[in-house]
C-alpha positions as CSV (number, residue, x, y, z in Angstrom):
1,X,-6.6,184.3,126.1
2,X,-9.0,186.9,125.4
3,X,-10.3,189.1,128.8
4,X,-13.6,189.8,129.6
5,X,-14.0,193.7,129.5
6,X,-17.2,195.6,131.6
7,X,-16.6,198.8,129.8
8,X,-18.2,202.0,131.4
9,X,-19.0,205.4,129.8
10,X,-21.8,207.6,128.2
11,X,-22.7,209.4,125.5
12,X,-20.4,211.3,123.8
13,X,-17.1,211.0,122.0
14,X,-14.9,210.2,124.9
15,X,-16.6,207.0,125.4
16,X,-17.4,205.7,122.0
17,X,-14.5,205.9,120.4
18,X,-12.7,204.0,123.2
19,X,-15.5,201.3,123.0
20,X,-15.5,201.4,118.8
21,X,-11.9,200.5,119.6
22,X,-11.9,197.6,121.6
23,X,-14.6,195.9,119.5
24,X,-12.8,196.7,116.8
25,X,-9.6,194.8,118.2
26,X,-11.4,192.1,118.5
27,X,-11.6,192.5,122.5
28,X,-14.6,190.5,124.6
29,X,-16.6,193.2,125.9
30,X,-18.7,191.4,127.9
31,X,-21.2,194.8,128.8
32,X,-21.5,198.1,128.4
33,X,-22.8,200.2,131.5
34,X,-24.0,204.1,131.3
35,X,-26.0,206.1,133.9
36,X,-29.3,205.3,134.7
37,X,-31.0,208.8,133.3
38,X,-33.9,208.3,136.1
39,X,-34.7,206.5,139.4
40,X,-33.8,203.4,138.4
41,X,-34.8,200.1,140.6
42,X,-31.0,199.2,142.8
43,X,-29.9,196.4,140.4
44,X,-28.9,197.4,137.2
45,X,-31.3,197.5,134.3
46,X,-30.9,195.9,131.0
47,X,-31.2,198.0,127.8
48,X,-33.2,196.5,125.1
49,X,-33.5,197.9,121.2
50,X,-36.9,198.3,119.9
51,X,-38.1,195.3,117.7
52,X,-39.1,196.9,113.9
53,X,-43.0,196.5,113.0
54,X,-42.1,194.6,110.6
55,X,-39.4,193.7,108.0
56,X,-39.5,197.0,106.1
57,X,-39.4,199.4,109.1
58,X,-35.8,200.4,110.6
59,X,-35.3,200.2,113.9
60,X,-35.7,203.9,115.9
61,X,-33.1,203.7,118.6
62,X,-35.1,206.7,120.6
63,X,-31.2,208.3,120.7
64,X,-30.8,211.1,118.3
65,X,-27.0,210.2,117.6
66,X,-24.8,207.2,117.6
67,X,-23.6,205.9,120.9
68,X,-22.0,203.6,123.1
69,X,-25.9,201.9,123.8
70,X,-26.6,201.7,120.0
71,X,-22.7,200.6,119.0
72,X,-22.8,198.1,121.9
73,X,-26.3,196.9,120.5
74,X,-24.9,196.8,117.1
75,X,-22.3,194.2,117.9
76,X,-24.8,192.2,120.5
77,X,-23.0,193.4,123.6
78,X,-25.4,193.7,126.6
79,X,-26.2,197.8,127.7
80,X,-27.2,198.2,131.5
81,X,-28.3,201.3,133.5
82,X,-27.3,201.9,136.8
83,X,-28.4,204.4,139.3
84,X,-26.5,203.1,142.5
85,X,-22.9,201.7,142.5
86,X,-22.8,200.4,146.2
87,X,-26.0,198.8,146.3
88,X,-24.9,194.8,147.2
89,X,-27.5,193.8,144.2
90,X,-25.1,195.9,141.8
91,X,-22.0,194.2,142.8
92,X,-23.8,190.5,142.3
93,X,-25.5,191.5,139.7
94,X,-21.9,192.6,137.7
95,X,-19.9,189.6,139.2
96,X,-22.8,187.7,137.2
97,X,-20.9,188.6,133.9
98,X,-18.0,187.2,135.0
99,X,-15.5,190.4,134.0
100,X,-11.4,190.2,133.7
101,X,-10.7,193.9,133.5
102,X,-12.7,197.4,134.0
103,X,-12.5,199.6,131.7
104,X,-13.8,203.2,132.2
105,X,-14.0,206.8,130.0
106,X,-16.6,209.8,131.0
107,X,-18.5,207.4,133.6
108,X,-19.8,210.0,136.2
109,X,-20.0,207.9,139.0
110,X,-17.2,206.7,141.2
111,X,-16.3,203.3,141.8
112,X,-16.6,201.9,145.3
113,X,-13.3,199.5,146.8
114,X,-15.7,196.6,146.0
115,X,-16.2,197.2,142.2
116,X,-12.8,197.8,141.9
117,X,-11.5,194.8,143.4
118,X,-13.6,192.9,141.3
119,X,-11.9,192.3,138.0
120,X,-8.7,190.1,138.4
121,X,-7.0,192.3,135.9
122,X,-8.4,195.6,138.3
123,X,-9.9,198.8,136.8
124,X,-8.4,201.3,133.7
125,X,-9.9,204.9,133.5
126,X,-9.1,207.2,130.3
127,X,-8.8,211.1,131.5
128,X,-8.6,214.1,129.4
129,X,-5.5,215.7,130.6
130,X,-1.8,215.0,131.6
131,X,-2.0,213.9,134.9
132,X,-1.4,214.6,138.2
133,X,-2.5,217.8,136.0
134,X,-6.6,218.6,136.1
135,X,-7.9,215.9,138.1
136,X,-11.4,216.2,138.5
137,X,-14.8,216.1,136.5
138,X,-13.9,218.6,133.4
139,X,-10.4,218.6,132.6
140,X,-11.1,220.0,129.0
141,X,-13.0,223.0,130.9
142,X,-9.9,224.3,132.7
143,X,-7.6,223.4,130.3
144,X,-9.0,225.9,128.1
145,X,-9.7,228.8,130.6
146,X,-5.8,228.0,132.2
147,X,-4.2,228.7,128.7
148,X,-2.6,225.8,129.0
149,X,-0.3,224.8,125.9
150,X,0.2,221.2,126.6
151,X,-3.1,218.9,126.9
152,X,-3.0,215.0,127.1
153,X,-4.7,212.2,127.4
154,X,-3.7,209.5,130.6
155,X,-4.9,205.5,130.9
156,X,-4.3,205.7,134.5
157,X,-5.3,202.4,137.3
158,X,-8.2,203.2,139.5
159,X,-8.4,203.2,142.9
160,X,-10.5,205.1,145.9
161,X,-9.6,208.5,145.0
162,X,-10.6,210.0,141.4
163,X,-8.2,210.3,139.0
164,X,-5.2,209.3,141.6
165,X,-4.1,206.0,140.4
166,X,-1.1,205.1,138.9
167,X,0.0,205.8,135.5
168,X,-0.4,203.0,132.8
169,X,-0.1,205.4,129.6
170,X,0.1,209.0,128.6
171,X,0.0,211.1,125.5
172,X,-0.2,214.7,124.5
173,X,-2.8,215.8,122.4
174,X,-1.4,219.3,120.5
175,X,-4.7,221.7,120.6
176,X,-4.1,224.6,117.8
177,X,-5.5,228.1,118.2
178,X,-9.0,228.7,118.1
179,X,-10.1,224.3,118.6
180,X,-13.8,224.3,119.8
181,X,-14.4,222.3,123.1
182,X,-16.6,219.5,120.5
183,X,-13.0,219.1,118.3
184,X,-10.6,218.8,121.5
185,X,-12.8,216.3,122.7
186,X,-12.8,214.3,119.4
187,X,-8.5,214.5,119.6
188,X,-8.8,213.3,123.1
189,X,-11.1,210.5,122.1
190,X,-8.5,209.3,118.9
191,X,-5.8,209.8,121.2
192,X,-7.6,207.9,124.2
193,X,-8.7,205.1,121.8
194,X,-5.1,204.1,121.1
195,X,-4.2,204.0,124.9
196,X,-6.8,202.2,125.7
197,X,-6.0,199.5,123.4
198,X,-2.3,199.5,123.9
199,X,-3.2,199.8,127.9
200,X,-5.3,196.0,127.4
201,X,-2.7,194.5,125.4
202,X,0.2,195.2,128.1
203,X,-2.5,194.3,130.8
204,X,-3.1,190.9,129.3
205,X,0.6,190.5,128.6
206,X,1.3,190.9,132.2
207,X,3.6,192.9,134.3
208,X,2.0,196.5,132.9
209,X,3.8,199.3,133.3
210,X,2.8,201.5,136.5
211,X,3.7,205.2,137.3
212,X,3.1,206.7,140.8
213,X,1.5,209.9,140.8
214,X,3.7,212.8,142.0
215,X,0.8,213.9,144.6
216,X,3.2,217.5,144.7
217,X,2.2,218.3,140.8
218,X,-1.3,217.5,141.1
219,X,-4.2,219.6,140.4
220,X,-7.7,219.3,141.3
221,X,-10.8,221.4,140.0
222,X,-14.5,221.0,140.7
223,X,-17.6,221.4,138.0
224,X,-17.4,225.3,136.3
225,X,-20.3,227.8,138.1
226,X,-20.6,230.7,136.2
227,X,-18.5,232.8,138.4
228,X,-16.0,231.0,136.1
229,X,-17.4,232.3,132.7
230,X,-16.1,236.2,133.3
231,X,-12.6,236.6,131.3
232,X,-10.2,239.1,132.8
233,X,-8.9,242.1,130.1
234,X,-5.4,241.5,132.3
235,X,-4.6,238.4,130.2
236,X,-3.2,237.6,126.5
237,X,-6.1,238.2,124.2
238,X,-5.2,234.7,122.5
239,X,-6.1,232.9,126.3
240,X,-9.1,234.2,126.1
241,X,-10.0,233.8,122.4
242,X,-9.0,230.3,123.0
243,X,-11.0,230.2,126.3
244,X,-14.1,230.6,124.4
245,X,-13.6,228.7,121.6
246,X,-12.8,225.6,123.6
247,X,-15.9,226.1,126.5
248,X,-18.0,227.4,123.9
249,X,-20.5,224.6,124.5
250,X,-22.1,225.3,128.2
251,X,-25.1,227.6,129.2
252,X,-23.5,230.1,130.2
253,X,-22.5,233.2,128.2
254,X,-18.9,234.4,128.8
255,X,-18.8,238.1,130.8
256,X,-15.9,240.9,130.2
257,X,-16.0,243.4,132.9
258,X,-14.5,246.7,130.7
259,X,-14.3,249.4,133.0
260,X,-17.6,250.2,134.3
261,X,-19.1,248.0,131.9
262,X,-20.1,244.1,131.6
263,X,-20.3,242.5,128.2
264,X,-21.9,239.3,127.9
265,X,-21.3,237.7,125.1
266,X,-21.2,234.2,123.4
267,X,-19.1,234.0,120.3
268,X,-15.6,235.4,119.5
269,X,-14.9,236.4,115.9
270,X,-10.8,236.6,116.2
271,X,-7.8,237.6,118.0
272,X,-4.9,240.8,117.1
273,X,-1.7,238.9,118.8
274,X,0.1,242.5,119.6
275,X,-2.8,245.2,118.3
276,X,-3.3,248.2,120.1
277,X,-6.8,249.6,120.4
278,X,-6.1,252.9,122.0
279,X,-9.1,252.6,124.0
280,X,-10.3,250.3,126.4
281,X,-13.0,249.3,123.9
282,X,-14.5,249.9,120.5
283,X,-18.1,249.1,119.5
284,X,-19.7,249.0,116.2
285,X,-22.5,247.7,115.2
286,X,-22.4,243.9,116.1
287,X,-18.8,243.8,116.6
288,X,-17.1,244.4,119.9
289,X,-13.4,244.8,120.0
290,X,-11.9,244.6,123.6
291,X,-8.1,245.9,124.6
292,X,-6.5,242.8,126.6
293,X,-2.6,242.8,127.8
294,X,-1.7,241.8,125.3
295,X,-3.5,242.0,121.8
296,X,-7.2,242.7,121.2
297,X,-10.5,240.5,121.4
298,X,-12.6,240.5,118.2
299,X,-16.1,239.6,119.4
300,X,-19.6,239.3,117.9
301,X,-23.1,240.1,119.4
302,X,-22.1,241.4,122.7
303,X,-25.2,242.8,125.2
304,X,-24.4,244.8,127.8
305,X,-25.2,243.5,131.1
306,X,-24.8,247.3,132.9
C-alpha cells in the first residue's frame, strides 16, 4: 500500500531531485512544503500557479528556474508556505492531509516533537555529509574548507536534535579536485535521490534498518561568518584550491594574509602540488601566485586589502 509522503525542502538541487525522485517512483506525495519567504499568516498557505490569459500564453511561474513548487505543480501535488512550525493551526492544518511518512532535504526550519510524531511511519531527513560527521546547517561549506577527502550523503530518522537521529542509509559521494560548491551539490542530490527512495521502500516494507549515532564522532558547525573566508599559507595548496572552488558561491571574497599583506580575492586559477616559489609571493599582472606548505596557489584578480 502506497504511503502518503509531506515532503519538505526548497529551492535548490538538494531538494528537487529527491522530490523528482519520488514522483518518479510512483510515490503519493500528498504536499510539498517550503519556507514562507515573508510574514506569512500562522497556518500554512497554499501556493497557487498563475492561470494563462488565454490558450496561447504559457504560464509564468514568477520563479526564474525549475523547482520543487513548479515540479510539485507540474504533477498536481499541493505547495504550502509556512512561516511557523509550532503554531497549533500548522499542526491541524498538516494532520488535514492525512500524511504516512515525512520526508525532509534543505528545509531550514526544525521540526517540533509534535510534527514529528505525526506520521505513523515518523520523519526521514537527507544530509550532505557522513554523519555523526558535519552536523549542522552547511555541511558542504566545511567540508570543503576541512579538506576533507571522504564526503557522503546520510537518510538519517529525525528527532529533537538536528541531524542526531539514527542512521537509515549512507553513501559516499567521491568529490575530485577542483568540484565547485554548485557540482558537489548536484552529486549529493543524485546520491541523496537514490537513498531517499531506497530509505521509503524499506520504510514501507517494515522493520528499516536503524544505526545509532556514535555521539563520540560527531561534529557540529554553525553558518560560515567571514572570519571563515581567510585561508592560512600553513596548509597544502591543493586544500585551499579546493576550498575555493567548492565555497566559491557566497558573498564573501576569500582573504590570504601573506606576510604583512591581505589579498582578497575571488577566483583561483590552479594549484603546483610540490612547486617552490622561492618567495613568499609573486605578482604579475592579474595573476597572483602564493607559496603554501606545500605547493603554490595560482590565483586571479587579487586586490590588496593593506
Amino acid at each position: 500500500m502506497s504511503s502518503a509522503i509531506l515532503f519538505m525542502g526548497m529551492f535548490g538541487e538538494l531538494s528537487f531531485r529527491p522530490l523528482a525522485g519520488l514522483i518518479d517512483s510512483g510515490a503519493s506525495v500528498c504536499a510539498v512544503l517550503v519556507p514562507a519567504s515573508g510574514a506569512t499568516a500562522t497556518a500554512p498557505q497554499r501556493l497557487t500557479p498563475p492561470a494563462p490569459a488565454d490558450d496561447s500564453l504559457s504560464v509564468i511561474s514568477g520563479y526564474p528556474t525549475r523547482n520543487i513548487v513548479t515540479l510539485a505543480w507540474e504533477n498536481y501535488i499541493p505547495v504550502y508556505e509556512v512561516n511557523s512550525l509550532s503554531h497549533p493551526s500548522v499542526l491541524s492544518s498538516l494532520l488535514s492531509l492525512h500524511p504516512d511518512l515525512i520526508a525532509v532535504s534543505c528545509f531550514p526550519k526544525i521540526l517540533p516533537p509534535s510534527l514529528l510524531a505525526l506520521p505513523k511511519l515518523g520523519a526521514i531527513n537527507l544530509h550532505p555529509s557522513l554523519l555523526p560527521k558535519y552536523r549542522g546547517p552547511e555541511p558542504l561549506f566545511w567540508q570543503f574548507r576541512n579538506g576533507e577527502t571522504r564526503a557522503g550523503v546520510t537518510l538519517h530518522f529525525m528527532n529533537e536534535r538536528p541531524d542526531a537521529g539514527d542512521i537509515l542509509l549512507q553513501t559516499e559521494v567521491p568529490f575530485a579536485d577542483g568540484i565547485t560548491g554548485a557540482e558537489a551539490e548536484r552529486l549529493c542530490a543524485i546520491a541523496g535521490s537514490r537513498l531517499m527512495g531506497e530509505g521509503v521502500k524499506l520504510l514501507r516494507g517494515g522493520n528499516p534498518p536503524r544505526q545509532k549515532q556514535n555521539e563520540a564522532d560527531a561534529t557540529y558547525f554553525p553558518n560560515p561568518t567571514r572570519a571563515d573566508f581567510v585561508i592560512s599559507t600553513d596548509q597544502p595548496a591543493r586544500r585551499a584550491f579546493n576550498f575555493m572552488r567548492g565555497a566559491n558561491g557566497w558573498p564573501w571574497p576569500f582573504e590570504i594574509h601573506v606576510g604583512d599583506h591581505a589579498f582578497q580575492v575571488r577566483e583561483t586559477i590552479s594549484f603546483l602540488p610540490d612547486a617552490i616559489l622561492g618567495e613568499p609571493y609573486h605578482l604579475e599582472g592579474d595573476e597572483l601566485q602564493i607559496q603554501f606548505s606545500p605547493g603554490v596557489l595560482c590565483l586571479k584578480s587579487p586586490s590588496p586589502k593593506t
